[in-house]
N, CA, C, O and CB atoms as a CASP TS submission, in Angstrom:
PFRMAT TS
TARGET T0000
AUTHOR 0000-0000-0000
METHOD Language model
MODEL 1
PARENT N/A
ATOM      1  N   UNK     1       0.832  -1.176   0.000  1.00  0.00           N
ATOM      2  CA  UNK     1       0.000   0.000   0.000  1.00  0.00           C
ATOM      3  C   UNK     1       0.881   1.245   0.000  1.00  0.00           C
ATOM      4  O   UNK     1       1.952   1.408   0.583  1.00  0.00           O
ATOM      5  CB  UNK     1      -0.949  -0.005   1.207  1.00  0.00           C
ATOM      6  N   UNK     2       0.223   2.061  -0.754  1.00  0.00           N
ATOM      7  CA  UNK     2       1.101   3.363  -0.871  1.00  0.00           C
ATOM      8  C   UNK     2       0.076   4.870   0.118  1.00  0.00           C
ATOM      9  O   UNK     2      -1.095   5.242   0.038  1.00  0.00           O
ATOM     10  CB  UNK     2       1.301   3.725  -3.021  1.00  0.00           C
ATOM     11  N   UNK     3       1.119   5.284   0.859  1.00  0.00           N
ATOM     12  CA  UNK     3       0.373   6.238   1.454  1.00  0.00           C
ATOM     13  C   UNK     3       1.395   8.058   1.506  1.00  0.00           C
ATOM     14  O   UNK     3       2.604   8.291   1.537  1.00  0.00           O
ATOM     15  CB  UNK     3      -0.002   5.419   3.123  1.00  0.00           C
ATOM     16  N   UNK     4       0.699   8.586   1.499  1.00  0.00           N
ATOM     17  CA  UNK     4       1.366   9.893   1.200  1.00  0.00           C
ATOM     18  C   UNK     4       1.767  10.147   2.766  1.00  0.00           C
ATOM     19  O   UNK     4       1.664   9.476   3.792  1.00  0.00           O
ATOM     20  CB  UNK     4       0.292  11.177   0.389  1.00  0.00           C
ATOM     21  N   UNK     5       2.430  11.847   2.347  1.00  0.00           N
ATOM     22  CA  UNK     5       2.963  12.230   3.442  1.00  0.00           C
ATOM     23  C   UNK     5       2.252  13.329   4.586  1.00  0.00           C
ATOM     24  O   UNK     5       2.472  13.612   5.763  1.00  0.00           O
ATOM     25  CB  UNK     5       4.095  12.663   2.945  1.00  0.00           C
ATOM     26  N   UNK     6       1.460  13.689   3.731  1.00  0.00           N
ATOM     27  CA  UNK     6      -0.216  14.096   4.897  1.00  0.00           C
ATOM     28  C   UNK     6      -1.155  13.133   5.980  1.00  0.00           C
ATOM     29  O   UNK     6      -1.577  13.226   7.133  1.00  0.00           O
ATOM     30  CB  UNK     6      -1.572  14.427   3.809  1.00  0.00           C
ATOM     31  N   UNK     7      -1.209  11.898   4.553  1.00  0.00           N
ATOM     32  CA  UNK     7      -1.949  10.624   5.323  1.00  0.00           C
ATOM     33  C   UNK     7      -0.612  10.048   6.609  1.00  0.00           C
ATOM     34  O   UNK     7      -1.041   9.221   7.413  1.00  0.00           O
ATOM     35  CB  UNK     7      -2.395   9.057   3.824  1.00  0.00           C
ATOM     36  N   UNK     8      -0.032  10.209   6.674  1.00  0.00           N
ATOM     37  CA  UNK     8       0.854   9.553   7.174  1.00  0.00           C
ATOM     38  C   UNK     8       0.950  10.776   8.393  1.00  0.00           C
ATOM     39  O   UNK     8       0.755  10.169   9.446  1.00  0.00           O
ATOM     40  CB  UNK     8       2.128   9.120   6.131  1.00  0.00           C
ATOM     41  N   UNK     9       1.157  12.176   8.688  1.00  0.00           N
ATOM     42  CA  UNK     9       1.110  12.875   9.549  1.00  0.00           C
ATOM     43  C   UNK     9       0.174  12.666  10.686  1.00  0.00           C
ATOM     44  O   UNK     9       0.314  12.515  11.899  1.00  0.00           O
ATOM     45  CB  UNK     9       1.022  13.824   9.037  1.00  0.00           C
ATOM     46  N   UNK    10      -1.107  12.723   9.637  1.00  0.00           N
ATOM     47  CA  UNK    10      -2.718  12.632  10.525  1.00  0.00           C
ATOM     48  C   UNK    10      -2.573  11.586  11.318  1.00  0.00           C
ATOM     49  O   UNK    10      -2.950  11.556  12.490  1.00  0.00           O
ATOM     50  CB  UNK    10      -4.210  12.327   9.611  1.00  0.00           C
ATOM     51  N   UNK    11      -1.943  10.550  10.636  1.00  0.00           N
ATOM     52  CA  UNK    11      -2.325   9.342  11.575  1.00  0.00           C
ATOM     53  C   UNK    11      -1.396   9.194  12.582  1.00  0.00           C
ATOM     54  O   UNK    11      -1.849   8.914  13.691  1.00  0.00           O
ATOM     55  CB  UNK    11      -2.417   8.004  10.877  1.00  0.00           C
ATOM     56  N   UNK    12       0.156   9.352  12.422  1.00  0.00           N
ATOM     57  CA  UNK    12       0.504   9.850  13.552  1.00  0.00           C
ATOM     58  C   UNK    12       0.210  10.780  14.770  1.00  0.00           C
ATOM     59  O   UNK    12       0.572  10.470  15.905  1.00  0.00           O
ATOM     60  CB  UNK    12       1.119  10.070  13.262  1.00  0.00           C
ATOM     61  N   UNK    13      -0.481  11.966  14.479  1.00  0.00           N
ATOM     62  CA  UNK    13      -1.343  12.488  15.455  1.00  0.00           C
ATOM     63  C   UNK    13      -2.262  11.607  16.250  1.00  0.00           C
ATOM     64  O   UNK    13      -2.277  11.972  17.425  1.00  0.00           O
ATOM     65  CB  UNK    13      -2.078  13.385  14.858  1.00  0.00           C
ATOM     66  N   UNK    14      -2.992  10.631  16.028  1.00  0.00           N
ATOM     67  CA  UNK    14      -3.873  10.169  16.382  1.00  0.00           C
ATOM     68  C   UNK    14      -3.452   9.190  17.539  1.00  0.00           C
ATOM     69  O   UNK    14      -2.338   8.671  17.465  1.00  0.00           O
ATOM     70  CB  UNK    14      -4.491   9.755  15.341  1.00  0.00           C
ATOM     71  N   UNK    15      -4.249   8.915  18.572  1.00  0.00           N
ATOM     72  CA  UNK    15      -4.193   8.288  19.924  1.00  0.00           C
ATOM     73  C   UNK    15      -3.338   7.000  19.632  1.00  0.00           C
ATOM     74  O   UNK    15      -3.527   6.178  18.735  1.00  0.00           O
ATOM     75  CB  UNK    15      -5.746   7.945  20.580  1.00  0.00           C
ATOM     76  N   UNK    16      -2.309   7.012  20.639  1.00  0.00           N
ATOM     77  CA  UNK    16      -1.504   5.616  19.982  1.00  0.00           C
ATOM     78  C   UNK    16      -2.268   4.760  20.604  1.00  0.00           C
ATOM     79  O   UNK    16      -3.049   5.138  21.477  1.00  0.00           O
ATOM     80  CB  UNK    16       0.199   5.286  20.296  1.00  0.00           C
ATOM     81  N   UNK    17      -2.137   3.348  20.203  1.00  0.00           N
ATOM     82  CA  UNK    17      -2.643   2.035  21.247  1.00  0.00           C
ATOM     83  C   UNK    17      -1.215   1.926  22.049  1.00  0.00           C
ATOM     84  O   UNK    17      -1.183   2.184  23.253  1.00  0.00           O
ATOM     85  CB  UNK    17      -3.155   0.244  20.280  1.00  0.00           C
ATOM     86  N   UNK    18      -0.068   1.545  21.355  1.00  0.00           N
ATOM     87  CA  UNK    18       0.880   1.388  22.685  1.00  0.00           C
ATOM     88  C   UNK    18       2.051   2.568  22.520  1.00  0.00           C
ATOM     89  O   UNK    18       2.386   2.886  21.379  1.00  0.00           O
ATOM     90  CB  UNK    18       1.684  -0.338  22.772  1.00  0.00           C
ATOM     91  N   UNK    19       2.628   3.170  23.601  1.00  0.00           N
ATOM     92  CA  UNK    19       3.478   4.167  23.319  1.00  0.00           C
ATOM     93  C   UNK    19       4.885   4.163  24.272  1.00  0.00           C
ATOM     94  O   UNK    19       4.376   3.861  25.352  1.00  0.00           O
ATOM     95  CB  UNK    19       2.646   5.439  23.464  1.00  0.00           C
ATOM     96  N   UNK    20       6.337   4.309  24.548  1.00  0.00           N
ATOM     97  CA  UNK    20       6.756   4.440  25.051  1.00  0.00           C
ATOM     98  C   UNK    20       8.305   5.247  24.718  1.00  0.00           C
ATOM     99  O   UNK    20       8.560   5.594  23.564  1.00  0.00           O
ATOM    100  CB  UNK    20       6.419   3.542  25.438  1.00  0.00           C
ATOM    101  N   UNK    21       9.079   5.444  25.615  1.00  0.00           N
ATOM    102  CA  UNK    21       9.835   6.516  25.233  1.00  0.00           C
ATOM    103  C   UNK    21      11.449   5.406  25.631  1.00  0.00           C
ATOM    104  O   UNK    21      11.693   4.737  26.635  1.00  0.00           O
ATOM    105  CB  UNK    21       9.391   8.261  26.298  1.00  0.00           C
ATOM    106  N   UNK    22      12.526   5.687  23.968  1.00  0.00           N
ATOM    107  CA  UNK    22      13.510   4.493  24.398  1.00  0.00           C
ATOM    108  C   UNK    22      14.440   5.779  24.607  1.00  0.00           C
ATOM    109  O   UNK    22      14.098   6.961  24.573  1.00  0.00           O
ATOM    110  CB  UNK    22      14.035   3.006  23.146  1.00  0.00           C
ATOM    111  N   UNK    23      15.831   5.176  24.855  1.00  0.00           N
ATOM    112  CA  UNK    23      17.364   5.897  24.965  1.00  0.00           C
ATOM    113  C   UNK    23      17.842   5.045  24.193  1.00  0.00           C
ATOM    114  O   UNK    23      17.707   3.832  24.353  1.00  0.00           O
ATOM    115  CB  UNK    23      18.246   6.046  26.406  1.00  0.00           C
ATOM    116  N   UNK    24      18.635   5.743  22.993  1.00  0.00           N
ATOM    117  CA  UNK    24      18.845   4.917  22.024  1.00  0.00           C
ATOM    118  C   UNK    24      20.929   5.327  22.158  1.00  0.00           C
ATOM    119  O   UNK    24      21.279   6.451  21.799  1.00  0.00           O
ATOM    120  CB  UNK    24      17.670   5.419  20.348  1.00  0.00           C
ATOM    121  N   UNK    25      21.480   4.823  22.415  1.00  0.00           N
ATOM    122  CA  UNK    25      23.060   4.926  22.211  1.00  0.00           C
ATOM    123  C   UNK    25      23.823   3.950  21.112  1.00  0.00           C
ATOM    124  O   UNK    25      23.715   2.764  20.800  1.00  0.00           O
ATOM    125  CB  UNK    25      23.727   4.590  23.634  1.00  0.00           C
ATOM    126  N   UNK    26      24.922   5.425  20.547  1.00  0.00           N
ATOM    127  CA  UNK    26      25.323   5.071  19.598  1.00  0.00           C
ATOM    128  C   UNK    26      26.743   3.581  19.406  1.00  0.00           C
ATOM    129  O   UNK    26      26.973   3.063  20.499  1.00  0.00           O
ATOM    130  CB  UNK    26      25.568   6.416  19.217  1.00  0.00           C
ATOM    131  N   UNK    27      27.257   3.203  18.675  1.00  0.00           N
ATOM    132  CA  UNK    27      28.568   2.295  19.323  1.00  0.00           C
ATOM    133  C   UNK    27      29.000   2.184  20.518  1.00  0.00           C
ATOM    134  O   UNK    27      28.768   1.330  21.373  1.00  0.00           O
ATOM    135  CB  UNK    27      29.670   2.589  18.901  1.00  0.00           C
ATOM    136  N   UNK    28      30.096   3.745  20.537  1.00  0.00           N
ATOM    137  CA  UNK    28      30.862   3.692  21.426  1.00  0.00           C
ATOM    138  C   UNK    28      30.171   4.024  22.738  1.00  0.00           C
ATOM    139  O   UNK    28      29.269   4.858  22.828  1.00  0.00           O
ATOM    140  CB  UNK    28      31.883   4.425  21.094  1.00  0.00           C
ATOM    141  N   UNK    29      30.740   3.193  23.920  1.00  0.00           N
ATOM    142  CA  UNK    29      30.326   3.651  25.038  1.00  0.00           C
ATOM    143  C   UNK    29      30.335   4.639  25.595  1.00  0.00           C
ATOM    144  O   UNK    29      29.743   4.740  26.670  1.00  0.00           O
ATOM    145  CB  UNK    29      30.580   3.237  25.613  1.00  0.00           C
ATOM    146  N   UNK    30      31.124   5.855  24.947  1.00  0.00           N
ATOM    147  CA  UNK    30      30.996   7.366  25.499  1.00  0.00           C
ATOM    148  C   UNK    30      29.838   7.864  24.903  1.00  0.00           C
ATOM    149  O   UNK    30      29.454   8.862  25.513  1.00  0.00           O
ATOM    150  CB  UNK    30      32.235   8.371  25.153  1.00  0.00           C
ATOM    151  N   UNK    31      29.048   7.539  23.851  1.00  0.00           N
ATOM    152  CA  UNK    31      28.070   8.527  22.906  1.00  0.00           C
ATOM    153  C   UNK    31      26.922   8.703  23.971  1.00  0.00           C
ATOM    154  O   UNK    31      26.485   7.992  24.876  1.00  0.00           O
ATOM    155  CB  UNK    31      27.425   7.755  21.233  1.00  0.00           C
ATOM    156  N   UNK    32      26.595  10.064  23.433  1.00  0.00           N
ATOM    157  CA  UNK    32      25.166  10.135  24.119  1.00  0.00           C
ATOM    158  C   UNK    32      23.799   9.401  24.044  1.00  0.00           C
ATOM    159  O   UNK    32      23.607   8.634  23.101  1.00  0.00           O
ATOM    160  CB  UNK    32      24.803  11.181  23.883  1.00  0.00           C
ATOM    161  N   UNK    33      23.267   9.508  24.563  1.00  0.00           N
ATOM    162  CA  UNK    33      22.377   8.837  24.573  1.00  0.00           C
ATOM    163  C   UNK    33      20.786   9.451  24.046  1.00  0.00           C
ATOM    164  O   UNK    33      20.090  10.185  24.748  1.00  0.00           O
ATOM    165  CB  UNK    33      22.529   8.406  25.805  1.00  0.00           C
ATOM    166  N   UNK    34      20.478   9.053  22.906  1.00  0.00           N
ATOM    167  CA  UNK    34      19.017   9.935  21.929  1.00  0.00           C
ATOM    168  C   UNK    34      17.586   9.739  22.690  1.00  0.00           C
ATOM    169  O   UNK    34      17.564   8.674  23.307  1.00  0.00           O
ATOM    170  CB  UNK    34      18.681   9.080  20.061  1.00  0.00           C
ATOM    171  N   UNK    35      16.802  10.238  22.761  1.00  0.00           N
ATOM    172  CA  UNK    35      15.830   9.955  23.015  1.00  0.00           C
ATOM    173  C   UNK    35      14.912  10.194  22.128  1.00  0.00           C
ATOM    174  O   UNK    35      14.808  11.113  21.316  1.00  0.00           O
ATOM    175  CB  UNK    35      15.664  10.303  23.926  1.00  0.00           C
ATOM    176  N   UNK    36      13.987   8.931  22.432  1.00  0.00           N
ATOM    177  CA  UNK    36      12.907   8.905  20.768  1.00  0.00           C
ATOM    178  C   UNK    36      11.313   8.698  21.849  1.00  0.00           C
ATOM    179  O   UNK    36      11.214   8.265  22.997  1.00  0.00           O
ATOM    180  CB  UNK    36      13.372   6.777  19.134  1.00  0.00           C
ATOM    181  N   UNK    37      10.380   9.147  21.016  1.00  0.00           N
ATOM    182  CA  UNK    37       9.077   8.349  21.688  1.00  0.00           C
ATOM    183  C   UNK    37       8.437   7.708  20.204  1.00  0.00           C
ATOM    184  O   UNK    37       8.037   8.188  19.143  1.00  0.00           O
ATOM    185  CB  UNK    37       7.742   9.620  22.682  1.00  0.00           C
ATOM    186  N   UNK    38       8.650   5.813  21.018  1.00  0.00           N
ATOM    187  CA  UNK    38       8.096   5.459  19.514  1.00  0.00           C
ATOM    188  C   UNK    38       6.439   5.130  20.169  1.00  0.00           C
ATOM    189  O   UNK    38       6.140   5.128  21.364  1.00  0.00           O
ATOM    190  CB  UNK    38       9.100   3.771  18.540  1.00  0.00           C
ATOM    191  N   UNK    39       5.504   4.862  18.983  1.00  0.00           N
ATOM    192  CA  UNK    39       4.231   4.851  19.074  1.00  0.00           C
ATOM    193  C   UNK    39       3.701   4.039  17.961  1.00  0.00           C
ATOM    194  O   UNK    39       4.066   4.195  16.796  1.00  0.00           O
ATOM    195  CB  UNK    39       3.745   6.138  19.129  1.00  0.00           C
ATOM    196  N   UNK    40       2.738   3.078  18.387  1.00  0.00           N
ATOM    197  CA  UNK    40       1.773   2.305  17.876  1.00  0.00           C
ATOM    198  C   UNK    40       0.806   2.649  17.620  1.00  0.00           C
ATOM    199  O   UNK    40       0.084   2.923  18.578  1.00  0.00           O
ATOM    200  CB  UNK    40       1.530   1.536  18.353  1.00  0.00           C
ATOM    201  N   UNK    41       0.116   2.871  15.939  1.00  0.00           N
ATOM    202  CA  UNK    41      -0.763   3.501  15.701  1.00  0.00           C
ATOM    203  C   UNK    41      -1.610   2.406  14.438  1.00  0.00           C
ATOM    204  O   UNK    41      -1.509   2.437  13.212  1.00  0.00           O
ATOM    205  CB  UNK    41      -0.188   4.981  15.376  1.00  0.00           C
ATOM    206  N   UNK    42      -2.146   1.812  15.016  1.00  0.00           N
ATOM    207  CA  UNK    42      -3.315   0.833  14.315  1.00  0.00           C
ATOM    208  C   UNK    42      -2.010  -0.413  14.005  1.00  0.00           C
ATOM    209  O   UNK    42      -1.832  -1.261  14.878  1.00  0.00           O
ATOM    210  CB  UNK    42      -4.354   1.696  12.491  1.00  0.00           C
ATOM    211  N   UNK    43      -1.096  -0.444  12.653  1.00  0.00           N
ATOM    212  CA  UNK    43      -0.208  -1.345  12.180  1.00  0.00           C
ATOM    213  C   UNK    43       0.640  -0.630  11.739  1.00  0.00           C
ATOM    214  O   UNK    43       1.126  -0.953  10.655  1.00  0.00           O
ATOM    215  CB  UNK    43      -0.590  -2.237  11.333  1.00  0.00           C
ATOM    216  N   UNK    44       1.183   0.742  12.497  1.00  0.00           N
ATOM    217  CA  UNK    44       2.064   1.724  12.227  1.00  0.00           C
ATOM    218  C   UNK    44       2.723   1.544  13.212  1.00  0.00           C
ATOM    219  O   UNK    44       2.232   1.164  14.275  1.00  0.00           O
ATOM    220  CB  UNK    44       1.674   2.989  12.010  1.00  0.00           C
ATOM    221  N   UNK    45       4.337   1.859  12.975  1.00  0.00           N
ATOM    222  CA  UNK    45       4.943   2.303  14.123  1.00  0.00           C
ATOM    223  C   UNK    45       5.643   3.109  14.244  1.00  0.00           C
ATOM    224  O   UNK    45       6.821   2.815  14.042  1.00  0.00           O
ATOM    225  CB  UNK    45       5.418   1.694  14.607  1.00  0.00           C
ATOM    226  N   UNK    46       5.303   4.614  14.651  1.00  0.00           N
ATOM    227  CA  UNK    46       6.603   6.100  14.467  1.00  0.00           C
ATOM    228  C   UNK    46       7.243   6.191  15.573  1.00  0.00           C
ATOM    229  O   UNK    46       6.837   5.842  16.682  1.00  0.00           O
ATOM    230  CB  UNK    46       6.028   7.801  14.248  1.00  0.00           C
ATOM    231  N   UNK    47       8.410   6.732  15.261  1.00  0.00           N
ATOM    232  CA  UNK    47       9.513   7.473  16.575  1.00  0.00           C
ATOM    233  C   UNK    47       9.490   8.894  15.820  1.00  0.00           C
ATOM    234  O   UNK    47       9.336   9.221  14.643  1.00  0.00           O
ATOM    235  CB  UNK    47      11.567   6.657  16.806  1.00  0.00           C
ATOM    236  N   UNK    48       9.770   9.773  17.330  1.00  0.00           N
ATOM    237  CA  UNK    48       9.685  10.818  16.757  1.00  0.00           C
ATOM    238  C   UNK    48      10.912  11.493  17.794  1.00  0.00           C
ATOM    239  O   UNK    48      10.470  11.707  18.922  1.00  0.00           O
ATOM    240  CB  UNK    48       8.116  11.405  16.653  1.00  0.00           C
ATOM    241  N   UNK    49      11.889  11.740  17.669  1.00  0.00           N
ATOM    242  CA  UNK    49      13.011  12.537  18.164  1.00  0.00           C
ATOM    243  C   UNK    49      12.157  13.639  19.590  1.00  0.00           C
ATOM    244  O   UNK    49      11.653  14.688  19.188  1.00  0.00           O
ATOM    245  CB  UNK    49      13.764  13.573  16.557  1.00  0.00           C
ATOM    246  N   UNK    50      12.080  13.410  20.743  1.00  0.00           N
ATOM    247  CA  UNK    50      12.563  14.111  21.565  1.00  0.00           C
ATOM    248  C   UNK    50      13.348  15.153  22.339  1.00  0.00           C
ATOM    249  O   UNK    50      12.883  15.905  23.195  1.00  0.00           O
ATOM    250  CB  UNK    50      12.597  13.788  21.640  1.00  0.00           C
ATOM    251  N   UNK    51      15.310  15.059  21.678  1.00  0.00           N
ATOM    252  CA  UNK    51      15.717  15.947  22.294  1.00  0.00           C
ATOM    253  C   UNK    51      15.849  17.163  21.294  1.00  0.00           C
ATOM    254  O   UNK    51      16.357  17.056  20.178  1.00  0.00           O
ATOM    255  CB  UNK    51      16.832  15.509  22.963  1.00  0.00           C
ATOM    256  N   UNK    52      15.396  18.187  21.754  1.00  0.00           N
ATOM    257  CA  UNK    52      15.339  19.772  21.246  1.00  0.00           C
ATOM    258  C   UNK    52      17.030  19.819  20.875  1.00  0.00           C
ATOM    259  O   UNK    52      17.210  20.074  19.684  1.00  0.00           O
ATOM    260  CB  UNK    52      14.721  21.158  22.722  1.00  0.00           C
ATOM    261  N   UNK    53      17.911  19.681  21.425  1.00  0.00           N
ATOM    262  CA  UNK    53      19.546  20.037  21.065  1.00  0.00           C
ATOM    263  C   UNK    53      19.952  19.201  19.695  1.00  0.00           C
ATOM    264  O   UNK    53      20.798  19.711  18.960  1.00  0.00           O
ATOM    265  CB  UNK    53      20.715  19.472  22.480  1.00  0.00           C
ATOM    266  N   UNK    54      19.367  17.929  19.337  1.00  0.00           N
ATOM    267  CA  UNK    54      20.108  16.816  18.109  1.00  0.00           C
ATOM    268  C   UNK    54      19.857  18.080  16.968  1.00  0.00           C
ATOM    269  O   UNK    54      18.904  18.814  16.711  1.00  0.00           O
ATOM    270  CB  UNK    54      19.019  14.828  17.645  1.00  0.00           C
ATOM    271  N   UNK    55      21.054  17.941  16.506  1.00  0.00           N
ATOM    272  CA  UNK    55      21.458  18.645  15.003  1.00  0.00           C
ATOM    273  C   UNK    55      20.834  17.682  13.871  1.00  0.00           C
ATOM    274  O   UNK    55      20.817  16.462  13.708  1.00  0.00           O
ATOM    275  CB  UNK    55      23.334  18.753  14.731  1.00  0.00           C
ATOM    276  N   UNK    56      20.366  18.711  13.216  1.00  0.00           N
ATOM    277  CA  UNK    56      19.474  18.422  12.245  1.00  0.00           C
ATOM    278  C   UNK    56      17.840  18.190  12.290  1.00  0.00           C
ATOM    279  O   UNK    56      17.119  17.639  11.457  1.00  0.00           O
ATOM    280  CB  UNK    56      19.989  17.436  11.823  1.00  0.00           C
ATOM    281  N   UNK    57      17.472  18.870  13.692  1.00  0.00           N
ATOM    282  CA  UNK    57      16.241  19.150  13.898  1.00  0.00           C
ATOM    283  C   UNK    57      15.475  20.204  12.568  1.00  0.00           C
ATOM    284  O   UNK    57      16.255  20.940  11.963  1.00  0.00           O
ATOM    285  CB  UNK    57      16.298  19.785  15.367  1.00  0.00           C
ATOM    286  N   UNK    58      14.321  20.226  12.260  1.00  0.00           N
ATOM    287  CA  UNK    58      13.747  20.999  11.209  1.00  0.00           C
ATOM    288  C   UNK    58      13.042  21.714  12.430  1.00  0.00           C
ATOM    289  O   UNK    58      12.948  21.321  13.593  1.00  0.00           O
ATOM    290  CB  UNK    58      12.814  20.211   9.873  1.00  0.00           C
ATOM    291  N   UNK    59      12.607  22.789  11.887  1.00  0.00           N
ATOM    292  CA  UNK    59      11.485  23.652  12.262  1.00  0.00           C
ATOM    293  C   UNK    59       9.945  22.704  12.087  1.00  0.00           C
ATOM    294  O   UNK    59       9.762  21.695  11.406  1.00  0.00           O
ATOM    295  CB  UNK    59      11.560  25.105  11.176  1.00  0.00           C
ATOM    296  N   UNK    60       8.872  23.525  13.057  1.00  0.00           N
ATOM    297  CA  UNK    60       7.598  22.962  12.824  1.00  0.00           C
ATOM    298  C   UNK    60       7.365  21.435  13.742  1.00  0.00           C
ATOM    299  O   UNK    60       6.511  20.660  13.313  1.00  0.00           O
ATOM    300  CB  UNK    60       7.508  22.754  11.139  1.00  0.00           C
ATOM    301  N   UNK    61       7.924  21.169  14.630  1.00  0.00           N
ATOM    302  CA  UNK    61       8.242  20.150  15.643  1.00  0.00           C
ATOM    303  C   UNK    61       8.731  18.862  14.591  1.00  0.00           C
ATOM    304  O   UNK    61       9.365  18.785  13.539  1.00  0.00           O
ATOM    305  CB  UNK    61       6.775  19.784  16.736  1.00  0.00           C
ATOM    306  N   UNK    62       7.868  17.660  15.767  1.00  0.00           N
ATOM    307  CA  UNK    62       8.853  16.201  15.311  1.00  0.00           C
ATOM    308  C   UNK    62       8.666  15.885  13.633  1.00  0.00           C
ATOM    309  O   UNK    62       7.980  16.449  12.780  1.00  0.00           O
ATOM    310  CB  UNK    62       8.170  14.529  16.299  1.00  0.00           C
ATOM    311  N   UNK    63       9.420  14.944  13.580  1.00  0.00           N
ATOM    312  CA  UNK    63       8.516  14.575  11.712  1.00  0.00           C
ATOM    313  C   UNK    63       8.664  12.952  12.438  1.00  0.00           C
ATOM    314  O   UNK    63       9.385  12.661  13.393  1.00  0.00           O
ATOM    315  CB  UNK    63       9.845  15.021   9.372  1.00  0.00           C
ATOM    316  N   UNK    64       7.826  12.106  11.730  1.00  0.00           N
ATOM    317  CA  UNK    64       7.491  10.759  11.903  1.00  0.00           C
ATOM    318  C   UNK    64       8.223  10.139  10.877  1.00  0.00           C
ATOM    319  O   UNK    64       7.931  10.530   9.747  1.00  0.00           O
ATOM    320  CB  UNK    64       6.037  10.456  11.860  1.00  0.00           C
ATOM    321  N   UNK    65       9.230   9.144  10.974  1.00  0.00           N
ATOM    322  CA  UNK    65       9.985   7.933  10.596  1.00  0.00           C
ATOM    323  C   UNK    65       9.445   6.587  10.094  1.00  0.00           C
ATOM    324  O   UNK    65       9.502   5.585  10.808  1.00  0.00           O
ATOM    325  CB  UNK    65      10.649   7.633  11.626  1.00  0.00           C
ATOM    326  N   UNK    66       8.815   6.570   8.614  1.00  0.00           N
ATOM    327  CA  UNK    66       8.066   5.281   8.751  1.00  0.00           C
ATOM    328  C   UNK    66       9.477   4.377   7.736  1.00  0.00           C
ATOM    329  O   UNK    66      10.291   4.623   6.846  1.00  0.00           O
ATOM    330  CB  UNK    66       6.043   5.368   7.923  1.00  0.00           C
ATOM    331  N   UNK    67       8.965   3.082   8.748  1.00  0.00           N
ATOM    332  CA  UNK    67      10.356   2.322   7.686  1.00  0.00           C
ATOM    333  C   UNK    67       9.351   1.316   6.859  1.00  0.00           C
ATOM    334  O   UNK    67       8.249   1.716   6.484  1.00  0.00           O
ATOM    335  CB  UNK    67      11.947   1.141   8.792  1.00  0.00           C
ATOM    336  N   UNK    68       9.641   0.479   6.699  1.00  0.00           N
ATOM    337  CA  UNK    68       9.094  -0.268   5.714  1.00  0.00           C
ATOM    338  C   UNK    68       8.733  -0.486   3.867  1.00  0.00           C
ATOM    339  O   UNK    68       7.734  -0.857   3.252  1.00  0.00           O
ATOM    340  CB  UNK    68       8.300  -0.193   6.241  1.00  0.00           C
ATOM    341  N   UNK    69       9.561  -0.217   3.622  1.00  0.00           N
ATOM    342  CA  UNK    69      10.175  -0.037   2.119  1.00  0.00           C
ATOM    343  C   UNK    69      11.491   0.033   1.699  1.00  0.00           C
ATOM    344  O   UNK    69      12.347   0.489   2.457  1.00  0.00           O
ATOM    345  CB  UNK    69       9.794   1.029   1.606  1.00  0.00           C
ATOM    346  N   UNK    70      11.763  -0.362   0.582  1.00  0.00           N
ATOM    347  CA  UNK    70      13.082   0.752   0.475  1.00  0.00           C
ATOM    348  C   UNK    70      12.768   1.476  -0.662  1.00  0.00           C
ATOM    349  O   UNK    70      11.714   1.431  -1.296  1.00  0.00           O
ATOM    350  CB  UNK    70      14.694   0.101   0.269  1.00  0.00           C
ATOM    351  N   UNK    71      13.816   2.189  -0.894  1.00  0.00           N
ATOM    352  CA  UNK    71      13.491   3.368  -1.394  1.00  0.00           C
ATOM    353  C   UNK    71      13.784   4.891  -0.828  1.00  0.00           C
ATOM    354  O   UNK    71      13.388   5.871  -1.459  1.00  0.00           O
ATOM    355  CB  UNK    71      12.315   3.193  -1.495  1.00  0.00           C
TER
END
């Protein structure tokens, strides 16, 4: 199924069924440690970046990460 990038916003907005927040660290044992909140949304699953400081934040808050393709 092909879904755009509006359809795909909305539904991230929408009430998750399961939700929780990981610490994600990189290799080395000195790296910091990311924080994501991923969320279950019908047979979706987004993370959406947490910390305000990670470089390469956009304006307009989180954006949602869907994997499942390539491309």
């Amino acid at each position: 199924m092909r879904y755009n990038e509006k359809e795909l916003q909305a539904l991230s907005r929408q009430p998750a069924e399961l939700a929780a927040e990981l610490g994600m660290r990189g290799p080395k044992k000195s790296s910091v440690v990311k924080r994501r909140l991923v969320k279950l949304v019908v047979n979706f699953l987004f993370y959406f970046r947490t910390d305000e400081a990670e470089v390469g934040r956009r304006e307009g808050g989180p954006r949602a990460k869907v994997g499942g393709g390539g491309g």
